[in-house]
C-alpha atoms as one frame of an Amber mdcrd trajectory, in Angstrom:
protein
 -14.013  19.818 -22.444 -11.818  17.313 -19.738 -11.719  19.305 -16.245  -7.933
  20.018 -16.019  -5.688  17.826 -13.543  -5.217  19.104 -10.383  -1.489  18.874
  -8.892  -1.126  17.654  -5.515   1.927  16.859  -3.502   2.204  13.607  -2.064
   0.348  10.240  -2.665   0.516   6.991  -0.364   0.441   3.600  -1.822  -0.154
   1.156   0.594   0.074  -2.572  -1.857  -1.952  -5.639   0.210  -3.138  -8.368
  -2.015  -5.066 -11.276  -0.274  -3.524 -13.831  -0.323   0.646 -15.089   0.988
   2.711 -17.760   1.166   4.282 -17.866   4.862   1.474 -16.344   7.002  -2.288
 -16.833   5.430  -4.078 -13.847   4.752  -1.199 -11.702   5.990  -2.356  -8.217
   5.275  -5.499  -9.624   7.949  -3.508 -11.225  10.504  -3.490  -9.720  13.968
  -1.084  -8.550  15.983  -1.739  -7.406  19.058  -5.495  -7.608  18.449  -5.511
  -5.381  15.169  -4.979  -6.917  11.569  -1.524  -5.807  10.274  -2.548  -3.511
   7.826  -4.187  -1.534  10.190  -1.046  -0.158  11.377   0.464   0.959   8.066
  -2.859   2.761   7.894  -2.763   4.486  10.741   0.892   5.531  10.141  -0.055
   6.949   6.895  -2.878   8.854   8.290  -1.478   9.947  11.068   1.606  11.758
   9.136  -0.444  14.632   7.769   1.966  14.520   4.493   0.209  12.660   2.506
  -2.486  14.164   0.304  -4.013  10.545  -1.144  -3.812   7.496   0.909  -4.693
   4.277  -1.178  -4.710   0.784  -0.693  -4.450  -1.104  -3.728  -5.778  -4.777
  -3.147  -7.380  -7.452  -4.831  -9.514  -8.457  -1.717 -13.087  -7.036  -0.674
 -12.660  -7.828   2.459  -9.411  -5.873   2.916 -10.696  -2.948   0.587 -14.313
  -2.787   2.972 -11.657  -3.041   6.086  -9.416  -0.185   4.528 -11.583   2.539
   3.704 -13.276   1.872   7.218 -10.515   2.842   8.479 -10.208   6.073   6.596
  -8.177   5.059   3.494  -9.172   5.453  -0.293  -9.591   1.642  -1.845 -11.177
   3.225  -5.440 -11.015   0.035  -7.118  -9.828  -3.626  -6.889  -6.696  -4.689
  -8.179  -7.060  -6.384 -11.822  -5.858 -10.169 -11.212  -2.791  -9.548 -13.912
  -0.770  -7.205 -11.019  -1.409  -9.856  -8.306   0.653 -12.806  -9.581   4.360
 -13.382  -8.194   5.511 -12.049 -11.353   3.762  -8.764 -10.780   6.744  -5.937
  -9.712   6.050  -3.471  -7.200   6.494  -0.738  -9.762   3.530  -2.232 -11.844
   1.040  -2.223  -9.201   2.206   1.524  -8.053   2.316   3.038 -11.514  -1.349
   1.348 -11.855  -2.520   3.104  -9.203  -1.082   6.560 -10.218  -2.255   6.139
 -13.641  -6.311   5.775 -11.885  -5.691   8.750 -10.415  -4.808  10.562 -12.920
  -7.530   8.832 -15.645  -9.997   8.764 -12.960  -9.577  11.990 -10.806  -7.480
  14.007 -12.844  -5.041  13.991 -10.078  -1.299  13.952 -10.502   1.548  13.513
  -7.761   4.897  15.380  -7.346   6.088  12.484  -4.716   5.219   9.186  -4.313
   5.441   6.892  -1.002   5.173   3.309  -0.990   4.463   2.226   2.500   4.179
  -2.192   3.333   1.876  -3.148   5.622   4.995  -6.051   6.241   6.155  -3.328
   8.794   3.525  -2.195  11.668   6.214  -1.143  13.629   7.024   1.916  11.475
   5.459   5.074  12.652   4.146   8.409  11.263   6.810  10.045  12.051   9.042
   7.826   9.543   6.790   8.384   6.873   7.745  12.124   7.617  11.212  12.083
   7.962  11.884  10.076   5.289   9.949  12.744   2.755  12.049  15.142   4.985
  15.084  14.123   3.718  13.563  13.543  -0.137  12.883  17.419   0.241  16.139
  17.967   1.768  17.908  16.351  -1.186  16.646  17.348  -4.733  19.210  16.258
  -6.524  18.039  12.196  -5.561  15.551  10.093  -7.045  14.558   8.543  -3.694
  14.993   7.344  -0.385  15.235   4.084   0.848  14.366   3.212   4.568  17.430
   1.221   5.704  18.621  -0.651   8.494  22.050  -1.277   9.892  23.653  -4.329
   9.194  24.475  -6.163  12.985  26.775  -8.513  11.602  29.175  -7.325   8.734
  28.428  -8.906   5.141  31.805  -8.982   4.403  32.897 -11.506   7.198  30.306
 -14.024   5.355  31.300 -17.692   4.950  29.526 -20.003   1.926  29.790 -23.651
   1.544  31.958 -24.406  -0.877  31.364 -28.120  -3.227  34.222 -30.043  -1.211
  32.601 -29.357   1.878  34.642 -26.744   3.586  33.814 -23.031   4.092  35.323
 -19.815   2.172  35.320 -17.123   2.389  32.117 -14.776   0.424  34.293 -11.660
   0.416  38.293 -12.492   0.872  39.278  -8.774   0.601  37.052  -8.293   3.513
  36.962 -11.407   5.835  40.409 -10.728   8.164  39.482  -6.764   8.691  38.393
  -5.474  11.646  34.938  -3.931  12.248  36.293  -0.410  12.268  37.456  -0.917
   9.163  34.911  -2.184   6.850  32.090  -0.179   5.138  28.745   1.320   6.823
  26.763  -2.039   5.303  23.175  -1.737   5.433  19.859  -3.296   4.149  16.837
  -1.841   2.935  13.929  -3.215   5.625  10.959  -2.130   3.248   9.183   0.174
   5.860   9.273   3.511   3.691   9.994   4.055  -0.023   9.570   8.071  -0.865
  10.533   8.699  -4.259  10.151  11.997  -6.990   7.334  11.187  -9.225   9.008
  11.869 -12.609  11.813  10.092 -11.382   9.935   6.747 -10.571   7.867   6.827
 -13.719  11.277   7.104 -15.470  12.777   4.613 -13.166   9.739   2.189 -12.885
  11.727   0.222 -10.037  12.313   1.028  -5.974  15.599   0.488  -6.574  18.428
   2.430  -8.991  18.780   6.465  -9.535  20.181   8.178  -7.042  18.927   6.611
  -3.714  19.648   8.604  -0.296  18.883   6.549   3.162  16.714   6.741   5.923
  18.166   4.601   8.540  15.737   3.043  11.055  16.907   0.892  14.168  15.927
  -2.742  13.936  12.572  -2.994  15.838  10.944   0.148  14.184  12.143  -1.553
  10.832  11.375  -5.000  11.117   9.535  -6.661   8.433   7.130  -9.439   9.084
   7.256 -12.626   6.765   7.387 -15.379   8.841   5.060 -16.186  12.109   7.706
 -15.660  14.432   8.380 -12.601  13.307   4.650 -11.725  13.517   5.619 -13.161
  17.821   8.769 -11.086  17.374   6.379  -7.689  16.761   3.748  -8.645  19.377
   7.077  -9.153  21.683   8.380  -5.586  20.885   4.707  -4.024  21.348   4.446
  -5.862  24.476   7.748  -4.203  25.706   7.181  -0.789  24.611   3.630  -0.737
  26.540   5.237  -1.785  29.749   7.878   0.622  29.458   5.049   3.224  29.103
   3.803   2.608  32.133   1.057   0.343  30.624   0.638  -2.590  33.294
């Protein structure tokens, strides 16, 4: 007789294949002496609301460097979920199905956390599943960050070689007057279980926001944003009294 699955609350998905495009061997690459991915990690960890937290990769090395650091790395990706084709929700539901094939575990929540933002910390990861609990009625949340410039003053090149504008009904109102615009910034994804296996996507459902300021959500994807974060750390040590 199968053991019956055990129902837990929350599990953490941390997704760092090997290999990328702008910065080699991303998930590895250090900032401010520790590899990126150790900073997702830790923020995960460190929350105390997350009952499982996995790091699905392809890479030994990343797996060995993961579950040194505390997190779960039960098996290696399958190549299929590590092309450029391969959605988000693919490589998630994988993972949850493991689990629950494996372990007998199911989730009631699930939170998708990219190592693309060290700068996120615990405390995001918790009140962003604060305001999933506060808000039943929503599939998710989505960590977003205020827009600095407004989308709706946007200019494109037009094929005679002058500018127009992207938005007309928006381009001659004043700040004050234009929408809340925001974008998501891909630090923390909390979503309802049955909702996201319905779903299968981060995005669509009913969506509620976790807004973030700039440096705590900035995503890393170039090298100078990698110098960008080791700028910010930089700062907030000094103004810790760190000399």
């Amino acid at each position: 007789m199968s053991k019956e699955a055990v129902k837990l609350d929350s599990i953490g998905i941390i997704p760092a294949k090997g290999h990328s495009e702008r910065i080699p061997r991303k998930n590895m690459a250090l900032l401010a002496g520790k590899p990126l991915l150790q900073y997702t990690i830790e923020a995960a960890l460190g929350s105390g609301v997350l009952d499982v937290v996995m790091v699905s990769t392809d890479d030994p090395q990343i797996g060995a460097f993961a579950r040194k650091l505390g997190a779960d790395v039960p098996f290696l990706r399958d190549a299929r979920l590590t092309s450029d084709d391969t959605t988000m929700a693919e490589v998630l539901l994988d993972a949850v199905q493991w689990y629950e094939t494996n372990r007998r575990r199911t989730f009631d929540r699930l939170c998708m956390l990219l190592p693309s933002s060290p700068l996120r910390g615990a405390a995001d990861v918790v009140g962003a599943k604060r305001i999933l609990n506060r808000n039943p009625e929503a599939d998710s949340v989505l960590s977003v960050t205020r827009c600095p410039y407004p989308p709706g003053w946007a200019l494109h090149l037009a094929e005679n070689g002058t500018v127009q504008p992207s938005w007309p009904e928006y381009i001659a109102r004043k700040r004050q007057e234009l929408p809340d615009w925001c974008y998501e910034n891909g630090a923390v994804f909390w979503a309802w279980m049955a909702s996201f296996a319905r779903i299968r996507s981060q995005y669509g459902g009913t969506q509620v926001p976790y807004f973030m300021p700039p440096e705590r959500g900035l995503d890393v994807d170039h090298p100078a944003e990698l110098a960008y974060a080791e700028h910010l750390l930089d700062r907030a040590r000094v103004g810790a009294g760190e000399y």
